[in-house]
N, C-alpha and C positions, 0 to 999 in steps of 0.2 A: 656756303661752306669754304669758298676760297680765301676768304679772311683768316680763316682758322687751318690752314694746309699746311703742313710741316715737314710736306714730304722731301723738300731739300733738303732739311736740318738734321744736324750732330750735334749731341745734346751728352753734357754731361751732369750729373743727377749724382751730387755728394749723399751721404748717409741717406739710401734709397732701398735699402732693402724691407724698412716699415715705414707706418706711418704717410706722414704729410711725403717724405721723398720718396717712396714708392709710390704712392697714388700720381703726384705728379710724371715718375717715369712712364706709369702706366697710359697716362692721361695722353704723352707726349706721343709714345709707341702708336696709341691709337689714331690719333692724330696724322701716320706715316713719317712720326721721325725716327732718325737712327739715335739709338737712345743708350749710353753706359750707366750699367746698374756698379754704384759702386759702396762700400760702406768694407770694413774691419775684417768680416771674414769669408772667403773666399768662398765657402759650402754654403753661404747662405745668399751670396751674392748670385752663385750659382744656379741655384733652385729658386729666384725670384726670376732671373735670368727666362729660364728654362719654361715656366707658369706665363710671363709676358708675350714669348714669342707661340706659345701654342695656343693659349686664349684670350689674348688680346691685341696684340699689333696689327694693322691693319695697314691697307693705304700705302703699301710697301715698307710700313716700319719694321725696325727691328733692334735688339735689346743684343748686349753683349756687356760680358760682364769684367770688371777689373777690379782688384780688391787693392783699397786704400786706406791706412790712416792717415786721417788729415793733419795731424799734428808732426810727421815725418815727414820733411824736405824732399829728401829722395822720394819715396814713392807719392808723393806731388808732382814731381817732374817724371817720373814713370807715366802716371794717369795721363797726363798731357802730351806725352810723346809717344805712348802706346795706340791711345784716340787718332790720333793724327797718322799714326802706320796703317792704323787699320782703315778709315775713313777722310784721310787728307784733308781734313778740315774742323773746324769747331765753329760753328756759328751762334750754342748756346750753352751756357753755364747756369746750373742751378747750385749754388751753394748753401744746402743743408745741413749738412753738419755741424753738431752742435752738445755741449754739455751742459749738465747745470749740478754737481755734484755735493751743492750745499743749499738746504733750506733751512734759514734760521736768520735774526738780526746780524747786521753785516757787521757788529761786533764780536762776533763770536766765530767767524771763517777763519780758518786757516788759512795760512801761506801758500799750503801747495795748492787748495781749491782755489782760490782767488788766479793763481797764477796757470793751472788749467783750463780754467774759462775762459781766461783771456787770449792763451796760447792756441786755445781751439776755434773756439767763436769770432777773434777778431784777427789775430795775426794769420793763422790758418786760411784762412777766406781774402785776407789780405796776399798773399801770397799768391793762391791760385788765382787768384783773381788777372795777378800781374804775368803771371806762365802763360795765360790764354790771349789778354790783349794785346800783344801785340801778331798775333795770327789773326785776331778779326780785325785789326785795323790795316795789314797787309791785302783783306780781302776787301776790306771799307765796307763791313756787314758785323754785325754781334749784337747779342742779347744776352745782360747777364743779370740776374734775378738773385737776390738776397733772402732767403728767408728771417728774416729778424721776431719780431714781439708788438707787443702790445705793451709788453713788459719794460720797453721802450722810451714809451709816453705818458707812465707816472710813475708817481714816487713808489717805494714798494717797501714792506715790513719784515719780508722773509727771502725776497729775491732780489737783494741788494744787488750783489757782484751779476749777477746774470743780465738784470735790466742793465746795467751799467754796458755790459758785453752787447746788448740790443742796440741801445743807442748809436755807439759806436758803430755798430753794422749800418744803420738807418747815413749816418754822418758819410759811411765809406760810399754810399751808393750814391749820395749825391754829389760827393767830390769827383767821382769819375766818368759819372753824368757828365762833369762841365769839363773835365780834363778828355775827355773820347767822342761826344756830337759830332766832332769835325770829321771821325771818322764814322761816322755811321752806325755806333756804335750806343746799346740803351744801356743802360743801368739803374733799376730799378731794387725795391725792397717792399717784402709783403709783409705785413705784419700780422700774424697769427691770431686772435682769441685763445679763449679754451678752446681746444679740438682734441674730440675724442683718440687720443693716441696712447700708446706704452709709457712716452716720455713725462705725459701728463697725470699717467695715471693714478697717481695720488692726490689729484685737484677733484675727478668726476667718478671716484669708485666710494669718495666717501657721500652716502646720501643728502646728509646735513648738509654742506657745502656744495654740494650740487644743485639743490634747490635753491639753495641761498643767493649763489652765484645764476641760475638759470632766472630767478624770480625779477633781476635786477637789468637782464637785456632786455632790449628793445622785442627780442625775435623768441625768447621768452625758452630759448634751450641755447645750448653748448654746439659747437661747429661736427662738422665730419672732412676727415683728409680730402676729398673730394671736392669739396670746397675752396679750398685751397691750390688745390690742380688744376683748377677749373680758371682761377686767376692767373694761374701759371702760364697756362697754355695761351690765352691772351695776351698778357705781357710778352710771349716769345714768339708772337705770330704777327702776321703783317695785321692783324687786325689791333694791336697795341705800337704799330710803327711811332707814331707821335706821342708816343709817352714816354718821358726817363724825369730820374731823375725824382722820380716818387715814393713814395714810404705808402703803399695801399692797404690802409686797415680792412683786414678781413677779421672782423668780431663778434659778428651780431648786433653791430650798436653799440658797442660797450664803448668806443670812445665818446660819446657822445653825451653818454650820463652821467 
């Protein structure tokens, strides 16, 4: 289990109050890291906060919470400087945050949804991304982990602008792979499937399309946020030390077919 100990790490964990970014804080806490639960509002960042550290942290982890919108500069530089009062250091970055405000052909999006996505999914994540490296490269230690898509790696009929916003993420995680090695530093990106999430929930709540989409994987159903923590916690443990610089399909298969 010493591959997988996190008990040194400070770990912050964007839009983590559900889904795939909560499971991972979870994952992470268990694991014995020090873990920020962070996402929009503050009462709820609180009460995942509070469930973490009573039924789940382990290993001396622990969970504290900071309420951020990612698309706000200032409280980007709040969450990063607030982390670091409180635990003098960052050694891991998850960047989940993420929107997708329009499903339909990418002729018919709007200005502000187009311009959304992009403001949150890639300049968002590009940002913090650039607040934290240069504190893991002062300590020549960091892991910072992408959540991107699957949505990514093909064309798409209804999630134009979003897959567009994926790629981009997958493009950011390898550039700073080769601009940070020197310092010790990974940069990787997971790529999602279906997973059972809120976000999702109009892919796996409609039956027809559930089967459609499950009949067509390799693994023959749709993911769980666990899933996805699970690769998380890997990529942010010494037991993913020689890995950057990847785009890891978690899908069930589905790149594949």
């Amino acid at each position: 289990m010493s591959l997988f100990d996190m008990s040194d790490a400070v770990a912050i964990v964007t839009g983590s109050t559900k889904g795939i970014g909560k499971a991972i804080a979870e994952r992470l806490c268990e694991a014995g890291a020090k873990v920020v639960v962070s996402s929009r509002k503050s009462d709820v960042c609180e009460a995942v906060t509070a469930d973490i550290n009573k039924n789940i942290a382990k290993n001396g982890g622990q969970a504290i919470s900071i309420a951020c919108h990612v698309g706000d500069d200032e409280r980007l530089q709040y969450l990063v400087d607030s982390t670091l009062d409180k635990w003098g250091k960052i050694t891991t970055l998850v960047a989940n945050a993420a929107v997708n405000p329009y499903h339909g052909p990418s002729s018919g999006i709007p200005d502000s949804a187009f311009e959304k996505i992009l403001d949150i999914n890639v300049r968002s994540t590009f940002k913090l991304c650039h607040l934290v490296l240069p504190h893991m490269a002062q300590r020549n230690e960091g892991a910072i982990i992408i959540i991107a898509s699957i949505a990514g790696l093909k064309g798409s009929t209804d999630l134009g602008a979003y897959a567009i916003s994926k790629v981009a993420e997958h493009q950011l995680a390898r550039n700073l792979a080769v601009e940070y090695g020197q310092h010790n530093i990974r940069v990787n990106a997971i790529a999602p499937g279906l997973i059972k999430t809120d976000f999702a929930k109009a892919l796996w709540t409609d039956p027809v399309r559930l089967e459609r989409v499950s009949s067509q994987l390799p693994l023959r159903r749709i993911g769980a946020p666990d899933e996805i923590a699970g690769t998380a916690v890997w990529l942010a443990s010494a037991a993913g030390a020689y890995v950057t610089g990847q785009v890891i399909n978690v899908d069930g298969g589905s790149a594949v077919v």
